[in-house]
C-alpha positions in Angstrom: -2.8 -1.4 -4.4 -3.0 -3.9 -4.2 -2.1 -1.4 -2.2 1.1 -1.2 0.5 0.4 1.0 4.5 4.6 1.5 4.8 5.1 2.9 8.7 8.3 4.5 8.1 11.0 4.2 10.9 11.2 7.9 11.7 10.0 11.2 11.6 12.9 12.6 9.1 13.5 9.6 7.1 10.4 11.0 4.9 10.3 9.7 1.0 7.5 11.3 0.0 4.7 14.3 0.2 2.5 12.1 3.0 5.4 10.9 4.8 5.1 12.8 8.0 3.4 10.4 9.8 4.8 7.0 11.0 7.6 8.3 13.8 9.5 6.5 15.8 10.1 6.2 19.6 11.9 4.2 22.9 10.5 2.7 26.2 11.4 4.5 29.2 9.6 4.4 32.5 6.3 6.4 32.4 4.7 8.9 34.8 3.4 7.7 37.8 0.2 9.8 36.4 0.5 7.2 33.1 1.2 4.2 34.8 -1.8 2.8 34.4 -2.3 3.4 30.7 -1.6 -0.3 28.9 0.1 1.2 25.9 2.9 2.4 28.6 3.4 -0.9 30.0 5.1 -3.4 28.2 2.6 -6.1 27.0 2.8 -9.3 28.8 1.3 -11.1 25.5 3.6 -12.8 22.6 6.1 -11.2 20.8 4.6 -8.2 22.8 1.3 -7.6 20.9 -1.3 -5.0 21.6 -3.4 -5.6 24.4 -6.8 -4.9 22.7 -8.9 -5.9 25.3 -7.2 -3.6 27.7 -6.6 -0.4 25.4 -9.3 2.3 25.3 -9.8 4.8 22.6 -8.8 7.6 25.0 -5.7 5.9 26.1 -4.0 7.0 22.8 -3.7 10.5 23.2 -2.0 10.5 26.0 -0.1 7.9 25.2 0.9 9.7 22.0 1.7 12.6 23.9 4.2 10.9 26.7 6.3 8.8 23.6 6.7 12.6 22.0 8.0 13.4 25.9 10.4 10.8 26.3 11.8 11.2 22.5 12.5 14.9 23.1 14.6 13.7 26.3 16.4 11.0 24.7 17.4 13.5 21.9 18.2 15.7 24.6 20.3 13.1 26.2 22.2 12.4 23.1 22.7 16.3 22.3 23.9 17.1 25.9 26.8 14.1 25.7 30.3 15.3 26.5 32.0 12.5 25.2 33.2 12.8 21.6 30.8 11.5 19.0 31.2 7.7 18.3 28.9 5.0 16.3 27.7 3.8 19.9 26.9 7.0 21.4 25.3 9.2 18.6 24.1 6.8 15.6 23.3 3.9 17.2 21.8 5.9 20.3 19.8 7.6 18.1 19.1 4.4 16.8 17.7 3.1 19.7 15.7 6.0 20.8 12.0 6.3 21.5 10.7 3.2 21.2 7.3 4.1 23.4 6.6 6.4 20.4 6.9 4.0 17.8 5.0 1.3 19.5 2.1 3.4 20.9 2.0 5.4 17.2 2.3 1.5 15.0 -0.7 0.4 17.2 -2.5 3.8 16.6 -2.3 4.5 12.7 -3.2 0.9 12.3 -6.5 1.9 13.6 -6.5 5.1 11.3 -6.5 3.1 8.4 -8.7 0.3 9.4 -10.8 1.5 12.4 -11.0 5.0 12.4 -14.2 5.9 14.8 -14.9 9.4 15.9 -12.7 9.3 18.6 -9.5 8.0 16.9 -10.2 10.6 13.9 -9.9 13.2 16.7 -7.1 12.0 18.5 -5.3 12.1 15.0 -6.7 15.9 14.7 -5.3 16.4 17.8 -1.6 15.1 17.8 -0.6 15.2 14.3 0.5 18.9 14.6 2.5 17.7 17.5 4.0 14.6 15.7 5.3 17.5 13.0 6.4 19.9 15.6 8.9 16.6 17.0 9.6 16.4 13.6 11.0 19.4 12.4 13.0 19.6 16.1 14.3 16.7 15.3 15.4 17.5 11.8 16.7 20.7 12.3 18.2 19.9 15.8 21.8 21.7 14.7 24.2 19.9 17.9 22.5 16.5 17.3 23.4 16.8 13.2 26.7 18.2 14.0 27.6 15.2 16.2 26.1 12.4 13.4 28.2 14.4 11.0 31.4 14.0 12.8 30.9 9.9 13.2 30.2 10.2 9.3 33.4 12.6 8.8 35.5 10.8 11.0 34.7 6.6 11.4 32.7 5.8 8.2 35.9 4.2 7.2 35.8 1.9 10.0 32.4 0.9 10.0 30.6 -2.2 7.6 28.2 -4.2 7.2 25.0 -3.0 8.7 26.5 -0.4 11.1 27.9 1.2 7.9 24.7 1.0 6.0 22.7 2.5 9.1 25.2 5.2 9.5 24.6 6.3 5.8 20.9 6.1 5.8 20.5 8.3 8.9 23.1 10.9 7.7 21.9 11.3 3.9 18.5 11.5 5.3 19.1 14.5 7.7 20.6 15.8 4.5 17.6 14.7 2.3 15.9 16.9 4.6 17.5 20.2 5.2 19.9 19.7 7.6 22.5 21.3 5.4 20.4 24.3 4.9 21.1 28.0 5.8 19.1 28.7 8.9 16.7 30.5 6.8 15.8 28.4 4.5 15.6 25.4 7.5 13.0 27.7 9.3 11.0 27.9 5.8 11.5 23.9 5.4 10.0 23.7 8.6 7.5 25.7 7.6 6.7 23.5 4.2 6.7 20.2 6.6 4.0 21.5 9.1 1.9 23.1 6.3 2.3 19.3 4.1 1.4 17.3 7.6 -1.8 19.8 8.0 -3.1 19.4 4.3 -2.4 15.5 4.3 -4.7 15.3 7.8 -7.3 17.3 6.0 -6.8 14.8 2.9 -7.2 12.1 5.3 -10.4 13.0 6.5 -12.3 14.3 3.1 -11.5 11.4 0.8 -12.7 8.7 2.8 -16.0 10.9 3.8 -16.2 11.8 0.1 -16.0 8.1 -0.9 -18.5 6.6 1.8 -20.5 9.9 0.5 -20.9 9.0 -3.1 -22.5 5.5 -2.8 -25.3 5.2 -5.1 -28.6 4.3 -3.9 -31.0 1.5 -5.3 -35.0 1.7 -4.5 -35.5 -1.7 -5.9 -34.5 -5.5 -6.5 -35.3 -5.2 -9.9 -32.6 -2.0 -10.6 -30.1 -5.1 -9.4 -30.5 -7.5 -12.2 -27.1 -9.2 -13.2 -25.9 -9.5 -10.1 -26.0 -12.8 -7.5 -28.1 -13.3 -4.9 -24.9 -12.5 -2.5 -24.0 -9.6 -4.1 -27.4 -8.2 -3.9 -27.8 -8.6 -0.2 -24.7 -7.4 0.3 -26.4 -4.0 -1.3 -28.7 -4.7 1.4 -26.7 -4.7 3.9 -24.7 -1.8 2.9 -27.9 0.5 3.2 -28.7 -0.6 6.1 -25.1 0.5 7.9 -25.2 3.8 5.7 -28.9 5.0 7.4 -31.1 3.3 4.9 -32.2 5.9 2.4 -33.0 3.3 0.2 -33.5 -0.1 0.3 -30.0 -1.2 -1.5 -27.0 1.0 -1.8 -23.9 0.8 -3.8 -20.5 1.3 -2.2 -18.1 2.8 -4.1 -14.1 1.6 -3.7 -11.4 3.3 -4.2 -10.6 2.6 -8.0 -12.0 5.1 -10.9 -13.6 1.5 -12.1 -16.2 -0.1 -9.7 -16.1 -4.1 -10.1 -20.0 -4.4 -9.7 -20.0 -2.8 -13.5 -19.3 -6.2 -14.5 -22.7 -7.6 -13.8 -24.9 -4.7 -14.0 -27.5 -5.2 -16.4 -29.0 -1.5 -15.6 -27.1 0.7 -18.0 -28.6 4.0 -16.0 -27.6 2.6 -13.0 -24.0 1.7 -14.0 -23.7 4.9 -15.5 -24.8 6.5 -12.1 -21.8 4.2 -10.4 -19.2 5.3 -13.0 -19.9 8.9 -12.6 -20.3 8.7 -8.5 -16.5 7.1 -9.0 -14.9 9.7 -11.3 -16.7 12.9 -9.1 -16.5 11.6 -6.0 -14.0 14.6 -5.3 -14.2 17.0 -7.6 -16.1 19.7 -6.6 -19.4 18.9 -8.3 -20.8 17.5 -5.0 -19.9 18.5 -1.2 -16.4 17.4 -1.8 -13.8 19.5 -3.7 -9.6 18.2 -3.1 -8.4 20.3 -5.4 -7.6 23.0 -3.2 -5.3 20.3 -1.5 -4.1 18.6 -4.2 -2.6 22.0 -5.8 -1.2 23.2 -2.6 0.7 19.8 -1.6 2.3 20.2 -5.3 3.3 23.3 -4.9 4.8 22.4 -1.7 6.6 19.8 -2.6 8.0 21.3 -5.6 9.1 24.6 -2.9 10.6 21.7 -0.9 12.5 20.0 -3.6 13.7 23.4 -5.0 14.9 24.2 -1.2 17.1 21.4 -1.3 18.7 22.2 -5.0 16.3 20.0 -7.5 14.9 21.1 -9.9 10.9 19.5 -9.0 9.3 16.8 -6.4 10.1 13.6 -8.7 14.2 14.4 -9.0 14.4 14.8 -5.2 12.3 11.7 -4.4 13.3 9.6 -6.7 17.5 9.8 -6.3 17.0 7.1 -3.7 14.8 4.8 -5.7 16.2 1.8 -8.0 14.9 4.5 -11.0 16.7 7.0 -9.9 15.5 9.5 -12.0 12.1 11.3 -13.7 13.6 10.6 -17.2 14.2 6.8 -16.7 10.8 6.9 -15.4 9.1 8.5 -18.1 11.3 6.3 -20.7 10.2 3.1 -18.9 6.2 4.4 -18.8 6.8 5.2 -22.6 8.4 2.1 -23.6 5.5 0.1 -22.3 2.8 2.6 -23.6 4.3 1.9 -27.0 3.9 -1.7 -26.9 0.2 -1.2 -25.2 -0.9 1.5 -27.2 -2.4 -1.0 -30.3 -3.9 -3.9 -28.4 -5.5 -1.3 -26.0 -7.2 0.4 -29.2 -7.9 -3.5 -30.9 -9.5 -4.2 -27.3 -11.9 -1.4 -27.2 -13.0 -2.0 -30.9 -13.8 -5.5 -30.3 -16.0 -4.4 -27.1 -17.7 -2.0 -28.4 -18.5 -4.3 -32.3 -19.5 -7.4 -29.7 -22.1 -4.7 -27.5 -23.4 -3.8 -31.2 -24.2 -7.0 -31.9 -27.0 -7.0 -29.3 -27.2 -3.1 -28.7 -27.5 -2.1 -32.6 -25.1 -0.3 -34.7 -25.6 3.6 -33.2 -24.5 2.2 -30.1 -21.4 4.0 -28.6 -19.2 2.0 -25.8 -18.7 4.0 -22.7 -16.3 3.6 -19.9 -19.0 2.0 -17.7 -20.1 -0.4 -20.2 -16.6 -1.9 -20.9 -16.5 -4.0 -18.2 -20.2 -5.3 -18.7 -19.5 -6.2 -22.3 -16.0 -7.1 -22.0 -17.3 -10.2 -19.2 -20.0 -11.2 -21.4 -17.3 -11.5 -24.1 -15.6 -13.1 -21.5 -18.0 -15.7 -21.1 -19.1 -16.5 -24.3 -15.1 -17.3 -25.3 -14.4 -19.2 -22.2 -17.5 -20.1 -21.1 -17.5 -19.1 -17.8 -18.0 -16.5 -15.3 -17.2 -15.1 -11.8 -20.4 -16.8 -10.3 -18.7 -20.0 -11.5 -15.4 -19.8 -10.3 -16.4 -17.9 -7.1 -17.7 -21.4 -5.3 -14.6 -22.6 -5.3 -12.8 -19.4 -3.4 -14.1 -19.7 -0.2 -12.0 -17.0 1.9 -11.0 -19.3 4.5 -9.8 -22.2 2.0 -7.9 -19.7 -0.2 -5.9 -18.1 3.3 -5.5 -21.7 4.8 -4.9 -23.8 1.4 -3.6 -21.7 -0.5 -1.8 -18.6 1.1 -0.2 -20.8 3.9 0.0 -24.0 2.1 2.4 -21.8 -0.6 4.3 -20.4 2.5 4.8 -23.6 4.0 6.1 -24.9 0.8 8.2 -22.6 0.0 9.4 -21.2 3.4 8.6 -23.9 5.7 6.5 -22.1 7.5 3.2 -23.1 9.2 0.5 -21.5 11.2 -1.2 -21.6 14.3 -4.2 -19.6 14.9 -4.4 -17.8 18.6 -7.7 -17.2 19.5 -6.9 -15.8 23.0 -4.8 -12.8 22.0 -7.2 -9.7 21.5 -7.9 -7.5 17.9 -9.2 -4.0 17.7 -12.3 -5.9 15.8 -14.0 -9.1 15.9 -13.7 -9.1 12.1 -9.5 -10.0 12.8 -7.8 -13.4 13.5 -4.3 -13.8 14.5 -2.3 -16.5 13.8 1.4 -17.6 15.3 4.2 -18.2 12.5 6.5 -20.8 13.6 9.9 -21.3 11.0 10.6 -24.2 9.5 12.9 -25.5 12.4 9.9 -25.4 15.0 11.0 -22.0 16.8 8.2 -18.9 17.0 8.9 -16.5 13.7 6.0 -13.8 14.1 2.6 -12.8 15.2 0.3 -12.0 11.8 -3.3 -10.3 11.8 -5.6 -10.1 9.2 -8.3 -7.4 8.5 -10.3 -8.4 5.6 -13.7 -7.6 5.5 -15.1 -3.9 4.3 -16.6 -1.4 7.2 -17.3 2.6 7.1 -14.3 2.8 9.4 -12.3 1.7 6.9 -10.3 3.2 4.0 -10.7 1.7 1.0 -7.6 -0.5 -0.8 -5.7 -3.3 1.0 -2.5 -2.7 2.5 0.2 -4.6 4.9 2.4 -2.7 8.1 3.1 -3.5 11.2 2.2 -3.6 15.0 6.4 -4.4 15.7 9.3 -4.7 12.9 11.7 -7.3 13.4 15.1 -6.3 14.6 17.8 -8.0 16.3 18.9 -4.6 18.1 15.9 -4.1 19.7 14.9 -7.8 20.5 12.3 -7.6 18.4 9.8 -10.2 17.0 7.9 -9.2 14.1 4.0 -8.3 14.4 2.4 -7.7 10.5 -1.0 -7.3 9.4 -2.8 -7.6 6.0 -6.1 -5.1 5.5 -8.3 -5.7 2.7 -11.9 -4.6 2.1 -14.1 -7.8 0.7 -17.8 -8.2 1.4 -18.4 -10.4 4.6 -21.1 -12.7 3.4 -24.1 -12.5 5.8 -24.0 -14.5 8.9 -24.0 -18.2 8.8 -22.9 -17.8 5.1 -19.3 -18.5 4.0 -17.7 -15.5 2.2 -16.5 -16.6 -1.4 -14.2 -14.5 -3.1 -13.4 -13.1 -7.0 -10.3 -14.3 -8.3 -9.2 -10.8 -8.3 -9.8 -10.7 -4.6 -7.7 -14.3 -4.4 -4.5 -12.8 -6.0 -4.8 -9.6 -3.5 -4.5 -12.0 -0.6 -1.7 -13.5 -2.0 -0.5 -9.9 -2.7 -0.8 -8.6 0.3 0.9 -11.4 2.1 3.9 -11.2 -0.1 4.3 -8.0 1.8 3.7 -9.8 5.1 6.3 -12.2 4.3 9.1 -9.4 3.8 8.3 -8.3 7.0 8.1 -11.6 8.9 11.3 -12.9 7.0 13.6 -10.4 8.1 16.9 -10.7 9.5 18.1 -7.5 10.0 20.0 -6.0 13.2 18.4 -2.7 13.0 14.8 -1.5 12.8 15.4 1.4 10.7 16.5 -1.2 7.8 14.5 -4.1 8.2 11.4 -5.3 6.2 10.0 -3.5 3.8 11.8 0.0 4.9 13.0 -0.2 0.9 12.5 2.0 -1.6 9.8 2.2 -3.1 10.5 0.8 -6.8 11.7 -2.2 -4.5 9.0 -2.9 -1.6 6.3 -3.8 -4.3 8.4 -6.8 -6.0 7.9 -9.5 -2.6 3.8 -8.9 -3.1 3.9 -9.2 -7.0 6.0 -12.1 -6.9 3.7 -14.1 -4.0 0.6 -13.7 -6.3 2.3 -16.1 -8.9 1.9 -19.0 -6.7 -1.8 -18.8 -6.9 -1.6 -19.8 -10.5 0.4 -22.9 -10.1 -1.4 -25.8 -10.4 -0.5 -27.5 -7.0 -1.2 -24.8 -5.0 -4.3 -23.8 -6.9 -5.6 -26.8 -6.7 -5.3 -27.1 -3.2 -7.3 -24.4 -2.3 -9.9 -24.0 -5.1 -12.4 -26.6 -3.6 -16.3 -26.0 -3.7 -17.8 -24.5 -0.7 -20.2 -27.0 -0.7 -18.8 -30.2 -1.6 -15.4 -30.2 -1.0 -14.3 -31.0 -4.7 -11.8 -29.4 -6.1 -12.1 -27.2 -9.3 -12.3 -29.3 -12.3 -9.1 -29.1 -14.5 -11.7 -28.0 -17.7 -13.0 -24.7 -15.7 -9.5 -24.0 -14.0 -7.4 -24.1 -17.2 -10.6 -21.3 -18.6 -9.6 -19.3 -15.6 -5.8 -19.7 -16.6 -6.5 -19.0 -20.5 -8.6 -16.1 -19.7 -6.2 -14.6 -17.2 -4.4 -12.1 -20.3 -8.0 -11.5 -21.8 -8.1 -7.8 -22.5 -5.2 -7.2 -20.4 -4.5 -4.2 -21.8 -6.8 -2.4 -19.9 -5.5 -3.2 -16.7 -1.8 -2.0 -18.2 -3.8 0.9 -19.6 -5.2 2.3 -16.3 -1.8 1.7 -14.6 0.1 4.0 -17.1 -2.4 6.6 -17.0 -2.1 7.3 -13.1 1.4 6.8 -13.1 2.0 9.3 -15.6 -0.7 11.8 -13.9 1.5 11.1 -10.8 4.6 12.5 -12.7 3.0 14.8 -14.4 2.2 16.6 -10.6 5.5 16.1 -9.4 7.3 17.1 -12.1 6.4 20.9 -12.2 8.3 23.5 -11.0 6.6 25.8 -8.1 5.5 28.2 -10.5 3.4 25.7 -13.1 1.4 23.9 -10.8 -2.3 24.6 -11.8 -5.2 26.5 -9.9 -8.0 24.2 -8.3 -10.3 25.0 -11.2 -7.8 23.6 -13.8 -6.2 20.7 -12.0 -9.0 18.4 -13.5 -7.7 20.1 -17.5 -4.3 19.6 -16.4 -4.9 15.8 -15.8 -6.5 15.7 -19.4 -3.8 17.6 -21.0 -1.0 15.3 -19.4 -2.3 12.3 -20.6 -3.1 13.4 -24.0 0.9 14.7 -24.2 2.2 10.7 -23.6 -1.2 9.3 -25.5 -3.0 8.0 -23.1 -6.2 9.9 -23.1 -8.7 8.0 -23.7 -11.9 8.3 -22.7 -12.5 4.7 -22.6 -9.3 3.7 -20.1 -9.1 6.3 -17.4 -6.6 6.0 -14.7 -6.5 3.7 -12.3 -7.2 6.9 -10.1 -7.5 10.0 -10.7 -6.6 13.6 -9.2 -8.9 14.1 -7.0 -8.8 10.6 -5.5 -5.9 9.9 -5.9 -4.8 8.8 -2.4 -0.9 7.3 -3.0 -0.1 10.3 -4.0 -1.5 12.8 -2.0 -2.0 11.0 0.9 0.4 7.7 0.9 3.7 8.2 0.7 3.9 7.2 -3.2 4.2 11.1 -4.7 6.5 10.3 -7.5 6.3 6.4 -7.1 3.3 5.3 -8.6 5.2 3.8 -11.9 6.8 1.0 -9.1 3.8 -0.7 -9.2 4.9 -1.4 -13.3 8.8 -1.5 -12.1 8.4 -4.2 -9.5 5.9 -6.2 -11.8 9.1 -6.5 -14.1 11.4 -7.5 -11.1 8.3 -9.6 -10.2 8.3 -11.2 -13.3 12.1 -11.7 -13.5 12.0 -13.8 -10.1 8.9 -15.5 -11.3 11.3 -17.1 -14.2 14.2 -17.7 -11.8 11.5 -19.9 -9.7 10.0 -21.5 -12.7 13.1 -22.7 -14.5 14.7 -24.1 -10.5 11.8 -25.3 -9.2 8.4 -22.8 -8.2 7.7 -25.1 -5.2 11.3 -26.3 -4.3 12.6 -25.2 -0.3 15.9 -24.7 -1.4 15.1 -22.0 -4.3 12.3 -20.6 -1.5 15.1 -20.7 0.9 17.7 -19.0 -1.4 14.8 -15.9 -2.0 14.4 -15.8 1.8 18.3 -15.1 2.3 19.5 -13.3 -0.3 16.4 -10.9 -0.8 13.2 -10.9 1.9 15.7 -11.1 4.8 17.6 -8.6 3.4 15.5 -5.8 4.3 17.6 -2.4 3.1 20.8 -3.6 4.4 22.6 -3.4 0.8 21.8 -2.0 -2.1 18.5 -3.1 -4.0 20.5 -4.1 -7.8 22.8 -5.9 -5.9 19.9 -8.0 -4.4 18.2 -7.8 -7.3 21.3 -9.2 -9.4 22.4 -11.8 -6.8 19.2 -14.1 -6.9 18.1 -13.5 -10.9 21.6 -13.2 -12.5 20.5 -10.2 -14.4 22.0 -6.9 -14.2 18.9 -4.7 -15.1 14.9 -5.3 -15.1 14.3 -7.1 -17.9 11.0 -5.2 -19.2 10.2 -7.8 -21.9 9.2 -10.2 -18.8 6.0 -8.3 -18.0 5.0 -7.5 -21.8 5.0 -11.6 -21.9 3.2 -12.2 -18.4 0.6 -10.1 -19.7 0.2 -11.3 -23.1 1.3 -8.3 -24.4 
């Protein structure tokens, strides 16, 4: 991601092939033989929150286990009514049922993704077929569709606002997912969910081992040169937690390119890096995904074909703001166009500049483009990341920058809470309090990198807001930066800076919400939607006031000089096409999966010429800008919920983009234009339809795609 952890709501309101996960549930009164497990008591801290310092590892399972218990009976309940079927006692009881489930299950993937230790990757081994068994009982529960049918049938007419749009979402979604089906081919869905749910927990478990796996080890200081003192004892300190086989160690992240490259004198060595990136998963070490990765898109497309579509991307993406593969593929190709040239001008300028010094055989390489393109870089703007990154102290730019924008903007200000517990020292919670003084939300933050931690940075939730439920939101940000070595502050890159701001553009549609039921509230949106909020926070890093505020020297308090921040601004479109470049490619390798019928999806031994031949059929092979990530690592597609939906990362820069102007032209900093975003689109979570939202604040009737072509200097 800048990447986005969505929880969904519940267990049949799936969108895409690694959806099976985030369920839902309701609090009843536990077992006297659970009584005295905390994550079955309700939480005597704010808002509710997690009760770290009481939970224990092995309280989860068996916490787990008693939400799926009391959701089966509250079904049960519903199922068993006698009364005819109404809003109150089918929809919004269904609604309203198993809470325990979704709290206990919130809680517990946000340690999957962030803290996953031995014991929480076998408690995940152990309930996840159960969570899929609840699943399909619940989806292909025949009395409890028929009575959700009649209330659709017989009182849609009657119903509005958000009652109507709830009713709609949880009736087209037991449609979405079989419920319509001939008993036969409900039995094989189930079949295709449990299989899916099995592949993705065996996806969950050999990327991140194959990733922590392919670090690259360094024997000496010397191998180093190029990068800071920081960096290089952060190399240190990576060996040491990895069992010190060497002295240093390089960590690969999730991306195909690694940002070290940029500094790394040692053309072996980044060459080593590159190569430990693209292979990490491939078969030609211990770690082969293939074999998953071809059976989840054969899967899918059986699944989509089961329901009457013709592959995976025309059944996932009818509820999307793209509705379709072909306006997907005609938006990716109207952008590669326009790309296409500056992306070829950029690489010839790299690799004449690397001749310069490297002589005139020399031939660029994909892990020397990043080397050469910063030293080109620095020699135009005369500056570098070891210049700027004094200035981005990671406390400054959250405090400063991240809340001083929010408070701005939103009226919204902070309060750290020290006394309520995290599941790691690394956290800190803080207390959102609106503008008119009341409590708003609880908001944790995750940021610093661990071996328990998946790679990316992401935003969910502990609680979602909803007025139904009484319910306070409780949001988190995850990212993985280098924690500077004790006593040191940690300074960031000003990649890193806009990924905080990302990520808690994502925080903010789930704090702002004002929405009466949980299933529609945040960021349940589709997918082409939920990215917009995050793309459009990062634009406030660039304006000067709020730049300024937080870009002061770790040292000496000064802020950045207006010489070296407008470089930073100049240089922020410099080479851009590459980043456009590797966001094309995987979004087209992404459709190129999902788009194939059953009987075209690959074997495990082509999947890797498949990729190749994909790109090369929309022109965007090339060697020198792979994608962002690739098959075999490719985790939002075969493990996070984006199969089919990689392109929204390109569609909601444009709607990004779009609100950016609206913002700029009525004033970026002004409370009432803030406060006119925060009603008509964060609070609106999926209570209406997303154009409508879309049209209401920006006056436009479509995504203007021009808008990011121009942000990027393109």
């Amino acid at each position: 991601m800048k990447r986005l952890q969505t929880m969904m709501k519940r267990t049949l309101m799936t969108t895409g092939l690694a959806s099976t996960m985030a369920l839902v549930a309701a609090a009843q009164t536990a077992p006297a033989t659970a009584m005295n497990n905390p994550l079955l008591q309700k939480s005597k801290l704010t808002f509710g929150a997690p009760d770290f310092n009481r939970i224990q590892e092995g309280d989860y399972l068996p916490a787990l286990k008693e939400g799926i218990r009391q959701q089966r009976e509250e079904i049960q309940r519903i199922v068993n009514n006698k009364q005819r079927p109404t809003f109150v006692n089918t929809v919004l009881a269904y609604e309203q049922c198993g809470q325990t489930l979704d709290r206990v299950s919130s809680i517990f993937y946000a340690l999957v993704g962030a803290h996953k230790t031995p014991v929480i990757a076998q408690t995940q081994q152990e309930i996840t077929p159960l969570l899929t068994d609840l699943q399909n009982e619940i989806t292909f529960n025949v009395k409890l569709f028929q009575r959700i049918k009649y209330v659709y049938d017989h009182q849609r007419q009657q119903l509005k606002g958000e009652d109507l749009r709830l009713l709609d979402e949880i009736y087209k979604n037991f449609v979405r997912n079989g419920a319509l089906l001939s008993p036969e081919k409900k039995v094989r869905m189930g079949q295709v969910y449990k299989r899916i749910s099995d592949l993705q927990q065996q996806w969950s478990n050999v990327l991140p081992a194959a990733t922590n796996a392919a670090v690259v080890w360094v024997n000496s200081k010397d191998e180093l040169k190029g990068l800071s003192e920081a960096d290089i004892a952060q190399c240190k300190k990576d060996a040491e937690s990895r069992g010190g086989k060497a002295p240093y160690c390089i960590v690969i992240v999730n991306t195909t390119q690694q940002p070290i490259l940029t500094n790394l004198e040692n053309r072996e060595l980044r060459r080593k890096v590159y190569e430990a990136s693209r292979h990490r998963a491939d078969g030609t070490n211990a770690f082969n995904t293939y074999p998953l990765v071809v059976e989840l898109a054969k899967l899918g497309a059986e699944m989509a074909k089961l329901m009457g579509y013709p592959n995976y991307a025309a059944y996932s993406l009818e509820k999307t703001m793209a509705k379709t593969p072909q306006n997907v593929q005609t938006f990716l190709q109207q952008l590669t166009t326009a790309y296409r040239p500056k992306a070829q001008q950029e690489t010839r300028e790299i690799e004449a500049y690397a001749r310069q010094t490297m002589g005139n055989d020399f031939q660029l390489q994909p892990y020397d483009r990043m080397f050469y393109s910063a030293k080109m870089k620095q020699e135009k703007f005369h500056f570098s990341e070891d210049d700027v990154k004094p200035y981005f102290n990671i406390d400054s730019v959250l405090v400063n920058g991240v809340f001083y924008a929010a408070n701005r903007v939103y009226g919204l200000t902070f309060k750290e809470r020290k006394d309520l517990p995290t599941y790691h020292p690394d956290m800190r919670v803080f207390e959102v309090i609106d503008y008119d003084g009341k409590p708003l939300a609880l908001w944790y933050c995750d940021y610093f990198r661990r071996p328990t931690k998946r790679g990316g940075a992401w935003m969910s939730s502990f609680v979602k807001q909803s007025k139904a439920r009484h319910q306070q939101p409780i949001i988190y940000n995850v990212c993985n930066y280098a924690k500077a070595p004790e006593g040191q502050p940690t300074l960031l890159t000003w990649d890193e800076v806009t990924t905080m701001f990302h990520e808690f553009g994502h925080a903010l549609h789930g704090m702002l919400s004002d929405c009466k039921y949980n299933t529609l509230s945040g960021t349940a949106v589709a997918r082409d939607f939920v990215e917009m909020p995050s793309q459009f926070n990062e634009s406030f890093a660039t304006i000067p006031e709020v730049f300024n505020h937080f870009a002061k020297h770790v040292k000496t308090g000064e802020s950045m000089p207006d010489t070296l921040r407008n470089k930073i601004m100049s240089a922020m479109n410099y080479h851009s096409a590459y980043a456009l470049g590797e966001n094309l490619a995987a979004s087209s390798v992404d459709m190129a999966w999902t788009t194939l019928p059953e009987n075209e999806v690959p074997s495990a031994d082509k999947a890797d010429d498949f990729e190749r031949q994909a790109l090369a059929k929309v022109g965007l092979l090339d060697a020198q800008i792979p994608p962002r990530y690739s098959t075999s690592y490719f985790n939002h597609v075969w493990g996070g919920g984006y199969a089919a939906g990689y392109y929204s990362y390109l569609w909601t820069e444009v709607l990004a983009d779009n609100i950016a102007d609206c913002f700029a032209k009525r004033g970026a900093l002004k409370r009432e234009v803030g406060q006119a975003f925060r009603q008509q689109v964060l609070s609106k979570g999926n209570t209406e339809d997303l154009m409508q939202t879309f049209t209401r604040f920006t006056g436009l009737k479509s995504p203007d795609t021009s808008a990011l072509l121009k942000a990027r200097g393109l």
